[in-house]
N, C-alpha and C positions, 0 to 999 in steps of 0.2 A: 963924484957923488951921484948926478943926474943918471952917466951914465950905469953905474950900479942899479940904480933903484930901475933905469929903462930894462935891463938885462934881468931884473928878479921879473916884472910886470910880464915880461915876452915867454920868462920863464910858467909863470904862472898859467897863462893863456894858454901856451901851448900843453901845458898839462888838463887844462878843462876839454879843447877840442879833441886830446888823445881818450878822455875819461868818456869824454861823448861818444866818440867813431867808438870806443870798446862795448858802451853799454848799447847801441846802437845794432853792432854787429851780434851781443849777446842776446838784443830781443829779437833780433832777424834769425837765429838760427833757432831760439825757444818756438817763435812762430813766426814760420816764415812766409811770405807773401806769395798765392796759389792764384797763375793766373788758367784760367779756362772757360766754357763755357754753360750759363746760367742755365740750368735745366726747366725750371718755369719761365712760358711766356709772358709776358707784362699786356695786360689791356693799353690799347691805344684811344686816346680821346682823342676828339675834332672840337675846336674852339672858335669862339664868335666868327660862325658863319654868316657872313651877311646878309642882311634882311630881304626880302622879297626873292632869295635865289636858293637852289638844293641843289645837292651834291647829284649828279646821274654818274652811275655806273659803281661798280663797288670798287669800297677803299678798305685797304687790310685793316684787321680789329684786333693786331695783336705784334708784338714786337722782340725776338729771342738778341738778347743781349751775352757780349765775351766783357769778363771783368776780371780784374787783377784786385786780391784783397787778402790781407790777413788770415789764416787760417780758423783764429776767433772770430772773423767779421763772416767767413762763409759759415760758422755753423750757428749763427743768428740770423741770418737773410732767411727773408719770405717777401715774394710778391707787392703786402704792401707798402714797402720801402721803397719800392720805385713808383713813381708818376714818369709815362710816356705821353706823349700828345701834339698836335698838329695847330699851326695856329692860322685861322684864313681872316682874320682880320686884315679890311681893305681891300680885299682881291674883288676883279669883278667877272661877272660869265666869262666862263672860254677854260682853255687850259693851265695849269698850274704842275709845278714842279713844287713842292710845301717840305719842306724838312722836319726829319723829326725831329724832337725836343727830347733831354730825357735827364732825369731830376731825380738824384740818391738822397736818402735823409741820413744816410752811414757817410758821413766825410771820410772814413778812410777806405771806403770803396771805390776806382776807378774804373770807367767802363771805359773797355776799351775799342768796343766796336759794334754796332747796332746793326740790324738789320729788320728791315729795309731801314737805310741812311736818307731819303727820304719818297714820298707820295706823290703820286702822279692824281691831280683831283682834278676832275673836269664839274664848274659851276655853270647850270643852265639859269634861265631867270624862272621863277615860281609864277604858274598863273593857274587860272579857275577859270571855269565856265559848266552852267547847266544844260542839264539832257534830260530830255524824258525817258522814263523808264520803260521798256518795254518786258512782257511776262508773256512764254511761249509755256503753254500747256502740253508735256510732252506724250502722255499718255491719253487714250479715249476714255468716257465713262462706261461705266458697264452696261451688257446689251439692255433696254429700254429703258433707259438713261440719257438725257442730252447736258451736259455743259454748259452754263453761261457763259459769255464775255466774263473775265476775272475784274474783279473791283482792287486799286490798288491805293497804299498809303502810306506815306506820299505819291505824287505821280510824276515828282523830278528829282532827280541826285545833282551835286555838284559834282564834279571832278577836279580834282590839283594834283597835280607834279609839275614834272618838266615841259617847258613848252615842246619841245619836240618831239614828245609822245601825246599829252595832253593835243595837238593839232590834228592825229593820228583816229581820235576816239569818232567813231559813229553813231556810237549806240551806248544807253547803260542797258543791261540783260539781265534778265531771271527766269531760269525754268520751275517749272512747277510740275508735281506729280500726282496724281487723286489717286493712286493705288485702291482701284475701285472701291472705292468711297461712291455710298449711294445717297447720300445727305451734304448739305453746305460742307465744303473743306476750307479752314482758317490758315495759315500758316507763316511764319515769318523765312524769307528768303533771302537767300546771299545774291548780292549784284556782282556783277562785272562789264568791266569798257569792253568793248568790240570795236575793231577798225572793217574796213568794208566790204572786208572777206572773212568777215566773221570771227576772225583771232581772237583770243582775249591778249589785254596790254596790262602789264604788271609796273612796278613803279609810281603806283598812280594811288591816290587818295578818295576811295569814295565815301561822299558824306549825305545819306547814312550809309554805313554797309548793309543794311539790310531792308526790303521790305514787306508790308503786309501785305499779304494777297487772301483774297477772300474767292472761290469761285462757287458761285451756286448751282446747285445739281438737281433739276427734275427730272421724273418721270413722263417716261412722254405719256403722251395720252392711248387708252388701250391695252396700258401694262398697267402689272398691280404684284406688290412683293405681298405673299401669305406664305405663316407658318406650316411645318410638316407635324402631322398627326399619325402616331403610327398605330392600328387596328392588331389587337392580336387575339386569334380565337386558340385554343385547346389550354390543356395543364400539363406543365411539368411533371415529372415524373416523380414519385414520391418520394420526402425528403430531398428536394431540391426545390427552389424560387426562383423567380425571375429579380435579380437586383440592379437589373438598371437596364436602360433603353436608352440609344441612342440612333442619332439620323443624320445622313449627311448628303445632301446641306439639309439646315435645319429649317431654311427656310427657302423660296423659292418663287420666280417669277414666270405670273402666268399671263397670259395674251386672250382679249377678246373681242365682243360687244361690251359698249358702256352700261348698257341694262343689264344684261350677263353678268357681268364683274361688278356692278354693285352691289347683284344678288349672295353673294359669295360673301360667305363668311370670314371671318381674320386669319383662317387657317383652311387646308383641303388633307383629307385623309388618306393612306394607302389603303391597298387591297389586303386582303387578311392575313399577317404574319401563324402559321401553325406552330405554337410548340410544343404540342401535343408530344408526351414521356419522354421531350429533352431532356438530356444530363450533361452537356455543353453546351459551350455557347452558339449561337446562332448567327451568322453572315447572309445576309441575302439582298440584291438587287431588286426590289419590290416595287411596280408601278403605281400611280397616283390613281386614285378614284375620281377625276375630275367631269366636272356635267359639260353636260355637250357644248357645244360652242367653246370650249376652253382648253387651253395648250399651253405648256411650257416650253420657253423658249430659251432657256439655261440651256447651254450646246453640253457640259458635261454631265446631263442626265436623262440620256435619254431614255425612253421607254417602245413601248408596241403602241403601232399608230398616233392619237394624239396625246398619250396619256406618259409624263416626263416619269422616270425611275429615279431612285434614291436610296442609298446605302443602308440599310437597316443592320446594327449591331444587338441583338439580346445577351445581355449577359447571364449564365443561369448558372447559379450558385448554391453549394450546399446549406442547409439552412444554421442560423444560425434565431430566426427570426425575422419575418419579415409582412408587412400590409399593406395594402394600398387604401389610400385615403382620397375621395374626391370632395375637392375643399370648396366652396366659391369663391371667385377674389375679391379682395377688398383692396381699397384705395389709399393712400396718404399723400399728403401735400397738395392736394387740391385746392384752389382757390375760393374762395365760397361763393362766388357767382357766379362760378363752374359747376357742370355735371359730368359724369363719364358712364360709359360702357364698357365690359370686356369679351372682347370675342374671341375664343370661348370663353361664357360666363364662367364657367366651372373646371378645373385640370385635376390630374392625377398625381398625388404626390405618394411618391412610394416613399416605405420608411423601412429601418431595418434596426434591432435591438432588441434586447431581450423579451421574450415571450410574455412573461408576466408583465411586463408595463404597456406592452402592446394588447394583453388582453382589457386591461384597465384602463386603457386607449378611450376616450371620447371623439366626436367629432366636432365641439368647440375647444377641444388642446393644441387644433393644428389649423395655424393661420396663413393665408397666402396672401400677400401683399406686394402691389404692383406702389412702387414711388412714381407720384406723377410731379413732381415738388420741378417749380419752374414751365412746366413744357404750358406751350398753349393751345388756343382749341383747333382741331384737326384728326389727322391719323397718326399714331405713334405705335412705336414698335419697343414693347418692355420685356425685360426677364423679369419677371416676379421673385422673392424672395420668400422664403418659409420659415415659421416660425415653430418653434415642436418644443414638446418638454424636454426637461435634462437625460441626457442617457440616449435619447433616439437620435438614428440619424436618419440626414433628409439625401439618400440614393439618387433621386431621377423625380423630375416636374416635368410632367408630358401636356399641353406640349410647354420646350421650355421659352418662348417666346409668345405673348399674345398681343393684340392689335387691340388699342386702350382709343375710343372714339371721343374728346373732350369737346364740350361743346357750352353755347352760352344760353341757357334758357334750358326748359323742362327736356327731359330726356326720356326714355320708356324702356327702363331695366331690362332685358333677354329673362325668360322666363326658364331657370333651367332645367331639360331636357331631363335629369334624372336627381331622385333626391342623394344628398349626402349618406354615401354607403362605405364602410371598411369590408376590404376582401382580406380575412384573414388568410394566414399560409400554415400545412403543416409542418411541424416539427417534430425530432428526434435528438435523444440524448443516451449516452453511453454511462452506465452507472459504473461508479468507482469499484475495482477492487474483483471486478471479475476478469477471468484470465481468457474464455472464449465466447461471451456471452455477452449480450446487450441488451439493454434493458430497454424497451421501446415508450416513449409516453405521450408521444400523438403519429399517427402513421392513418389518420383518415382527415378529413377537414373539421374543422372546429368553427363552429358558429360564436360570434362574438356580436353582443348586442349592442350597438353606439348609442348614447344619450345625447339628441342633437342638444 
């Protein structure tokens, strides 16, 4: 009887392990296990690296893994399924041999071969130390210009890495550049170690990476920066205007006696551009008018004996409408226990736009206004801005830079030299509708009265 019932039990069993190896072999051929190589790499992490030390030299940051896996298991794999990583817990400076680690959340995926199998990590001990900073001014200032000593902020960096570079460092470095910059230059600047041949050493931590360098810039004494005023005698030719003026440089540095150059206004004029019956534009090298004892000393403009040249651009354009306005400046942002000056009190502000608004033109519609908001008392150097009605435009403000004198206590306004005048421009217009003919409706000057 036992043995019956032992022979049914052996019978049984062996019909479950034949039902398993069958259903087994039948999910092995429905999907059958693909072994090969993972086409994304896996990020490799580094773990509790011990305190007060840092890795020196690179250690790989990525790990291509061979796996054997169901063919539904490879087309669910993505990268974040694996964790790779390195564990340096415990280890102390010097060299290490570190295994990788590598950790599937698929249980039916086996890997079957890593690379790299494990990291070659070399731990230095971590240490600091302070340096002063040093800031090498690479470029000169502009000719009659001197440099100060740069002011710096901070005037020390830490450094940390490895001691075995960290031992190496000399210096913390910063160059600076004033790209002729003729005014205080502010700027914030990248540092770097230097060892004693000047190298820069990488690996290394500086704190801060950056500093403030401030270098101030005067004038030596005997120079003086004044704007360019361009002089032009004749008229274009009719039905054409002059719509803009320009100079290059627009401003410029001249050389003298102290007395001399105090005398001098905020600006020196050229000698007399002609554009007597242009109908293009105008290019010409034009010499400065300057009084005697006075010379520029800008090396790109030169002139005949002491008098510097400077580029003169006239642009002359057919009309469409065009006047010139001489506006006086006016001030904003002044402090109230300030005064100012403008040398030249008065410029020329060209405009251009339709005729009949321009003839309807006043001389309080058009305002020039120098912002002096913040600056203190001294010599400043402003572009003005114009203010005009709708529909006109502001072409050319000659000149476009004036020398604004801020001062604390009574001042004595410049008396100016000519009252506010609009120089109108002729014009011509083509009437609709005829096939060779033109209808003319200004072709001499037109006098326009200003309401100051």
């Amino acid at each position: 009887m036992l043995r019956r019932m032992l022979q049914g039990l052996s019978t049984v069993v062996l019909s479950v392990v034949l039902a398993v190896m069958v259903w087994f072999v039948a999910v092995r051929e429905e999907n059958p296990p693909i072994e090969e190589d993972y086409r994304s790499t896996i990020s490799l992490e580094i773990e509790n690296l011990p305190p007060e030390t840092v890795i020196f030299g690179d250690v790989p940051d990525r790990v291509t893994l061979r796996l054997r896996a169901p063919q539904s298991s490879w087309d669910e794999l993505s990268p974040d399924k694996f964790r790779a990583w390195i564990d340096l817990n415990g280890l102390t400076p010097g060299l290490h041999d570190v295994p990788v680690q590598i950790e599937v959340s698929d249980r039916s995926v086996d890997v079957i071969q890593k690379r790299p199998t494990s990291v070659n990590v070399r731990l230095e001990s971590l240490v600091q130390s302070q340096f002063p900073i040093r800031v090498e001014v690479v470029d000169a200032a502009p000719l009659g210009y001197i440099a100060r000593p740069p002011v710096l902020d901070p005037i020390t960096a830490t450094v940390s890495g490895p001691a075995s570079v960290v031992n190496q460092v000399n210096q913390v470095w910063a160059e600076m550049y004033l790209r002729g910059a003729k005014e205080r230059v502010e700027r914030s600047v990248d540092l770097t170690a230097r060892n004693l041949d000047g190298e820069a050493l990488t690996r290394l931590t500086i704190t801060p990476p950056k500093v403030h360098v401030s270098v101030p810039i005067d004038q030596r004494f005997g120079y003086r920066d004044v704007s360019v005023s361009v002089v032009i005698s004749g008229e274009v030719a009719s039905g054409y205007w002059v719509s803009n003026i320009s100079v290059d440089p627009s401003t410029v540095t001249v050389i003298g006696g102290p007395t001399t150059l105090n005398n001098i206004p905020g600006f020196v004029e050229t000698f007399e551009v002609d554009v007597s019956d242009a109908t293009d534009d105008i290019i010409e090298r034009v010499a400065l008018d300057l009084p005697p004892g006075i010379s520029v000393v800008q090396a790109e403009t030169q002139g005949n004996g002491n008098s510097g040249g400077v580029l003169v651009t006239v642009d002359v354009a057919a009309i469409e409408g065009g006047i010139t306005v001489q506006r006086p400046v006016t001030f904003q942002g002044l402090r109230e226990t300030r005064l100012a000056s403008a040398s030249p009190s008065q410029v020329d502000v060209i405009l251009s736009g339709p005729l009949p608004r321009l003839q309807s033109l006043t001389a309080r519609d058009v305002t020039v206004i120098a912002d002096l908001f913040g600056m203190d008392p001294g010599l400043h150097k402003v572009k003005p801005s114009v203010v005009v009605p709708e529909g006109l435009r502001v072409e050319s403000v000659l000149p476009d830079i004036i020398e604004i004198e801020i001062r604390v206590g009574q001042l004595t306004t410049p008396t100016p030299t000519r009252p506010a005048t609009i120089t109108p421009t002729p014009t011509f217009t083509a009437t609709a509708g005829l096939t060779a003919t033109a209808a003319i409706t200004a072709s001499v000057p037109v006098t326009v009265t200003v309401t100051p």
